[in-house]
C-alpha positions as CSV (number, residue, x, y, z in Angstrom):
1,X,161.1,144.8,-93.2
2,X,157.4,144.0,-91.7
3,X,156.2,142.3,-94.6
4,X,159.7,140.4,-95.2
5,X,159.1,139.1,-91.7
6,X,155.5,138.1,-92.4
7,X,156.8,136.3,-95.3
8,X,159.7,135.2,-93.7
9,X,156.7,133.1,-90.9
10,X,155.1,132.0,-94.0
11,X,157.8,130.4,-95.2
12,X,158.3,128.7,-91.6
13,X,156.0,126.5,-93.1
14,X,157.8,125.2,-96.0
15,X,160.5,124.6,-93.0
16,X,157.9,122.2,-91.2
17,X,157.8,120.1,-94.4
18,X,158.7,116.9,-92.6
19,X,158.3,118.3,-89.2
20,X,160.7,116.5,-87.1
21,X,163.0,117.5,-84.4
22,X,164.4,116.4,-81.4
23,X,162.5,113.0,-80.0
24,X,160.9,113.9,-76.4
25,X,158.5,111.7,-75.0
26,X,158.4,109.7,-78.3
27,X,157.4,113.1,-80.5
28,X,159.3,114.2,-82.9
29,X,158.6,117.7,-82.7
30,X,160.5,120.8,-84.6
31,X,163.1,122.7,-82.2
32,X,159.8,124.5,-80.2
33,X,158.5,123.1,-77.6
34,X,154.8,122.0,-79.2
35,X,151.4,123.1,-77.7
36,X,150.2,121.3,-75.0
37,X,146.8,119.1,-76.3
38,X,143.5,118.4,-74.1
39,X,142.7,115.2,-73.1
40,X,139.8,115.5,-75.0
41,X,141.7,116.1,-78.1
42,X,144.2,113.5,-77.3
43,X,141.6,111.1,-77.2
44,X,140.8,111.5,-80.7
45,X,143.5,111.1,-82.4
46,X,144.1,108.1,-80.9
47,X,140.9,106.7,-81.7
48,X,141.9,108.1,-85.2
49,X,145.7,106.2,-84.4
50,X,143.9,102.6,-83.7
51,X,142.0,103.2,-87.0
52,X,145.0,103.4,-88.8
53,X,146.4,100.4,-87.1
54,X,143.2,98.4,-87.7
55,X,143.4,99.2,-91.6
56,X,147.3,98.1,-91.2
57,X,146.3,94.9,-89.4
58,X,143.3,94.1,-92.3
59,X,145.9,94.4,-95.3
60,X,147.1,91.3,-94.2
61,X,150.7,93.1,-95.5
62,X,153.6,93.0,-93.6
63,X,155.0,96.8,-94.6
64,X,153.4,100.3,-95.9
65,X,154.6,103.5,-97.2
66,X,152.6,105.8,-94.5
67,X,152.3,109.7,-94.7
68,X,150.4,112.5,-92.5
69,X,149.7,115.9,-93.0
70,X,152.0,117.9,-90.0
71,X,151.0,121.3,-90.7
72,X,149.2,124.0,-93.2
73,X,151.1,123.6,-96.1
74,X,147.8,125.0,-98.5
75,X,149.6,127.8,-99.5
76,X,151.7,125.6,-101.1
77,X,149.4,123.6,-102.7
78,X,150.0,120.4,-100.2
79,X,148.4,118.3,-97.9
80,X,150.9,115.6,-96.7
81,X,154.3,116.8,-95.4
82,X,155.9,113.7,-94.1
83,X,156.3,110.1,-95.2
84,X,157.6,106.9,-93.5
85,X,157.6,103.2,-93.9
86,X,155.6,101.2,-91.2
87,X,156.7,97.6,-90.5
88,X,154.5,95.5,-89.0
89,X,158.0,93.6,-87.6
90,X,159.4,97.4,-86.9
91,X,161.7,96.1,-83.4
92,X,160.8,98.5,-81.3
93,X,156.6,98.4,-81.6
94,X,154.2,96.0,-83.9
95,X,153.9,98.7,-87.2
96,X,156.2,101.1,-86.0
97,X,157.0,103.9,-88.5
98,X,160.4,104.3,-89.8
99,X,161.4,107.7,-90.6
100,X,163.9,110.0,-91.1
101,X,163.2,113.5,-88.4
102,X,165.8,116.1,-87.8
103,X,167.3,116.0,-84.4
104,X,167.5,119.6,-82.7
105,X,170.0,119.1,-79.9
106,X,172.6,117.4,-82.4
107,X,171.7,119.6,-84.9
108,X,171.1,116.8,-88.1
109,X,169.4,114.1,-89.0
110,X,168.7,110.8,-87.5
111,X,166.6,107.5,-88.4
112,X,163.5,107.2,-85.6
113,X,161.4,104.6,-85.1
114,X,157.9,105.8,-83.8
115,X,154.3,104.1,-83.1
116,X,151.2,104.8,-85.1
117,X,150.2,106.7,-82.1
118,X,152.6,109.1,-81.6
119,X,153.1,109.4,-85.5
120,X,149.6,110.7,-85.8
121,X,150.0,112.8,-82.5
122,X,152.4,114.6,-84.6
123,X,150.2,116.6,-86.6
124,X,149.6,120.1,-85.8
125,X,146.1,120.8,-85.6
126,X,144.3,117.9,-83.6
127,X,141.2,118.8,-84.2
128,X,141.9,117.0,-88.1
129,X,144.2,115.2,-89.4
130,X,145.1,112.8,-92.6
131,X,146.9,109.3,-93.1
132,X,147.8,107.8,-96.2
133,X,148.6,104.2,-96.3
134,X,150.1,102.2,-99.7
135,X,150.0,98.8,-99.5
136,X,152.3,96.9,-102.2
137,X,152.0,93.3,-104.0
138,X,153.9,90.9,-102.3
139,X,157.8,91.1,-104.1
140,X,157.9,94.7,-103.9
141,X,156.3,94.7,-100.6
142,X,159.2,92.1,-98.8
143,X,161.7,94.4,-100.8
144,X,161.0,97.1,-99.3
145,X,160.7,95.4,-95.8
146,X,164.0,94.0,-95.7
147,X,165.6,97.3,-97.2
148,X,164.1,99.3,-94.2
149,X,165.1,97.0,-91.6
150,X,168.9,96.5,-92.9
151,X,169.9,99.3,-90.6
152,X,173.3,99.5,-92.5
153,X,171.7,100.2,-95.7
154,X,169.0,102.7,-93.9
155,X,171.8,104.5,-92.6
156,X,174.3,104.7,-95.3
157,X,171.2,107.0,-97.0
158,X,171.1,109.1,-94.3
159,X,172.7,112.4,-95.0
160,X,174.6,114.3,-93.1
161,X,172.8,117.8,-93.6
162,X,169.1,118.6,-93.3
163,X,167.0,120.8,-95.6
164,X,163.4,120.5,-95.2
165,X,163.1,121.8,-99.3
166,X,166.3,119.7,-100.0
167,X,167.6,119.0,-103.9
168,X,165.2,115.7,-104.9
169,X,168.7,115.0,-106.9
170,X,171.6,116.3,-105.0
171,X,173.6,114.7,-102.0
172,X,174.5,118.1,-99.7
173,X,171.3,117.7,-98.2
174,X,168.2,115.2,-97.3
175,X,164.5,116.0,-95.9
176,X,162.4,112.7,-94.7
177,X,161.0,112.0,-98.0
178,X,163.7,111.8,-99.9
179,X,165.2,109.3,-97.2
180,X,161.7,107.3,-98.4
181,X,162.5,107.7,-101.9
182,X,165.7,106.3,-101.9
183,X,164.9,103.6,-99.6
184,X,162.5,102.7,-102.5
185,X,165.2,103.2,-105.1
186,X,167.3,101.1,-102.8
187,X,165.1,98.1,-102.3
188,X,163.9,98.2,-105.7
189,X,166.7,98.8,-107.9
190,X,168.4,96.4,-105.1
191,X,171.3,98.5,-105.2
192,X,174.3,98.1,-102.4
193,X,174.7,100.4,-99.4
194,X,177.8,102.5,-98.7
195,X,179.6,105.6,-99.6
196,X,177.9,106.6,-102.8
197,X,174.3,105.0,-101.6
198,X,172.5,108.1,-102.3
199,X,174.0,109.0,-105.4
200,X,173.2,105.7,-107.3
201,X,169.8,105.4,-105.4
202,X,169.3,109.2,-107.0
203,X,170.6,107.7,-110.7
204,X,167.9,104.8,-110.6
205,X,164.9,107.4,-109.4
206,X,166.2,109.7,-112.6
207,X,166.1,106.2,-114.8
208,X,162.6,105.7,-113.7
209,X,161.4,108.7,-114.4
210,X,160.7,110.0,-111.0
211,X,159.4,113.4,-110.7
212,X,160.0,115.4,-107.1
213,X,157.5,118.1,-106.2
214,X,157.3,120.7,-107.5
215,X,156.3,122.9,-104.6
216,X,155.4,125.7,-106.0
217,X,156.8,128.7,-104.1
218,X,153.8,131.9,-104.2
219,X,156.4,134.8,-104.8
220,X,160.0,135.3,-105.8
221,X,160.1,137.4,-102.0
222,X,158.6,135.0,-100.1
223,X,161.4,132.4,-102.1
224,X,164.4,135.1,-100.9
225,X,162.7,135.5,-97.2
226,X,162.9,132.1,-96.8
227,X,166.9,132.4,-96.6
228,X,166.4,133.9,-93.2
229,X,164.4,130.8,-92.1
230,X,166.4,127.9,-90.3
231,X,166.7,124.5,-91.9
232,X,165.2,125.6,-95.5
233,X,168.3,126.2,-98.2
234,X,168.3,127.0,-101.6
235,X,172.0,126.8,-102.5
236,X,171.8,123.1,-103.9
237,X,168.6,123.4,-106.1
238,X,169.2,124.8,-109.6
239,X,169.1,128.2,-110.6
240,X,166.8,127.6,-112.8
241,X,163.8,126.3,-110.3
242,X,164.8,129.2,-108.4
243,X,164.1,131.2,-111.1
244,X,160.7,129.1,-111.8
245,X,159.4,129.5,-108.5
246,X,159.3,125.6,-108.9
247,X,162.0,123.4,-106.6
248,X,161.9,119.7,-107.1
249,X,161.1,118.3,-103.9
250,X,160.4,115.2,-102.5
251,X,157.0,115.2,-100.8
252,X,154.5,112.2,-99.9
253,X,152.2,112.7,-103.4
254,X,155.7,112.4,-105.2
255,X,156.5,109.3,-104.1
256,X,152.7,108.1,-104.1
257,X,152.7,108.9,-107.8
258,X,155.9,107.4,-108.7
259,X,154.8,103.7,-106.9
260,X,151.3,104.0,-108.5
261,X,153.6,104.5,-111.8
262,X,155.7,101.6,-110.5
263,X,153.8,99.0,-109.3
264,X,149.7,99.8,-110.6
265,X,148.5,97.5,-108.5
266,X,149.5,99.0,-105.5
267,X,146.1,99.3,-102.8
268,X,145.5,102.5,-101.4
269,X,143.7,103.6,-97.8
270,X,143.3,107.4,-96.8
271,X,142.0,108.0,-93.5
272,X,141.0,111.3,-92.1
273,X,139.2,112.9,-89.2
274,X,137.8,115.9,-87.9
275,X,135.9,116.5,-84.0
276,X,133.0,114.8,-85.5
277,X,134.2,111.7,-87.2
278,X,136.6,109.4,-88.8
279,X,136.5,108.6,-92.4
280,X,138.3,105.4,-94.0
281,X,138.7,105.6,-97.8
282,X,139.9,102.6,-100.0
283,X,141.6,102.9,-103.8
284,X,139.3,106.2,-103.9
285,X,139.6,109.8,-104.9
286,X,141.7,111.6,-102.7
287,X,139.4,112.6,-99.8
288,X,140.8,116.2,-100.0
289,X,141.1,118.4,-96.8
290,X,137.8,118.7,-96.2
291,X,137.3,115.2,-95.1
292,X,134.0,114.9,-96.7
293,X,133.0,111.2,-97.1
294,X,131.4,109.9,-100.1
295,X,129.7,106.7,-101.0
296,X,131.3,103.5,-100.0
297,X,133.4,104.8,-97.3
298,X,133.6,104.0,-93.6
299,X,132.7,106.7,-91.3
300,X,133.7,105.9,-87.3
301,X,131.6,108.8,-84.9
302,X,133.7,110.4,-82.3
303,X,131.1,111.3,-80.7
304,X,130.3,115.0,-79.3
């Protein structure tokens, strides 16, 4: 029982995947209260926060697909946990991230709009942290704009359930990515809202040839301890990823692949930081988690 309970906090993390929760103070945060930050640390990552909204303002684009690394998700092979769209025009601040998060009190999902600030506050571990911005040529881009801000067509692809490993191709349950993804299947298929939203945004993603995940899952016991971990579910995925140790996922390199795939012309922009620095990448190699910069990027000091 130990070592089902060690695997059963490991899992936790897979939990976290688009770690949301109840909005207090503007934060999503997961069901816990989260730890409290210094003002030194604070004051970082919203240095690192104003240099994601400069590189925002200098695309000259009016929308961007947006993800962050929340938490330590190496285990499983991952970096980036949660994606959004940011709207330069988002109502209720200039680039405001659209996003699905799961609210705690109500126990389900909502749609939350949330400043770059407090989106990058929402990462874990302040002393680091990672933004991914795609930026989109100008049809796709005012597609996907007026998709996100048609609030009756964001919400009729908001399920009902929440499953931080949800089914990439089943309705029972929704994470925040795949609220992106079909948002994108949405706008770009430009399919209708209503009842079976989901469903035919889901049909076009399988016409395209989207792929979800897979997130790889280290161990067939750490894949049955994470039944005893709330808000992870494995009774919509097929038995046969259960089996593989491979569930189809949506997670921000899915959908970053899939637009590349889409649209190759699409303009990337990584940002990350550590105490030390910031580091702004454009239409390079992934910076990685080490946040190591390389020829031709931009590196901000933080100072000491």
């Amino acid at each position: 029982m130990p070592r089902l309970a060690r695997l059963a906090r490991r899992a936790t993390a897979a939990a976290l995947l688009c770690a949301g929760g109840a909005a207090q103070a503007g934060l999503p945060t997961f069901c816990e209260r989260p730890r409290e930050i210094t003002a030194r640390e604070q004051d970082r990552v919203l240095r690192f926060a104003g240099a994601v909204k400069a590189e925002l303002e200098r695309s000259g684009q009016r929308v961007a697909l947006i993800a962050r690394a929340g938490v330590d998700l190496e285990r499983f092979g991952l970096l980036y946990s949660h994606a959004g769209v940011a709207l330069k025009d988002n109502p209720g601040s200039p680039w405001g991230v659209r996003q699905l998060y799961y609210a705690c009190e109500e126990s389900r999902p909502r749609l939350f709009d949330q400043g770059i600030s407090g989106f990058a506050l929402g990462a874990d571990a302040p002393g680091h942290g990672h933004v991914s911005l795609l930026f989109l040529p100008d049809e796709r881009s005012a597609l996907l704009e007026q998709a996100a801000l048609d609030k009756p067509l964001a919400l009729s692809l908001l399920a009902g359930q929440y499953s931080a490993n949800a089914y990439a191709f089943g309705t029972r349950y929704q994470n925040c990515n795949q609220w992106v993804a079909e948002l994108l299947a949405s706008a770009w298929g430009r399919l209708e809202g209503g009842e079976h939203a989901r469903k035919q945004s889901q049909d076009w993603l399988r016409a395209q040839g989207y792929a979800a995940g897979p997130v790889r899952i280290p161990s067939h016991l750490m894949m049955f301890a994470g039944q005893f971990v709330p808000l992870v579910h494995v009774d919509d995925h097929p038995v046969e990823d259960i089996h593989a140790l491979a569930l189809q996922v949506s997670i921000p390199e899915a959908i970053e692949r899939f637009v590349r795939q889409q649209v190759p012309q699409a303009r990337h922009v990584e940002l990350c930081h550590d105490t030390q620095r910031i580091v702004v990448r454009r239409d390079g190699p992934p910076i990685g988690a080490e946040c190591r910069a390389m020829a031709g990027d931009d590196v901000i000091s933080l100072g000491s």
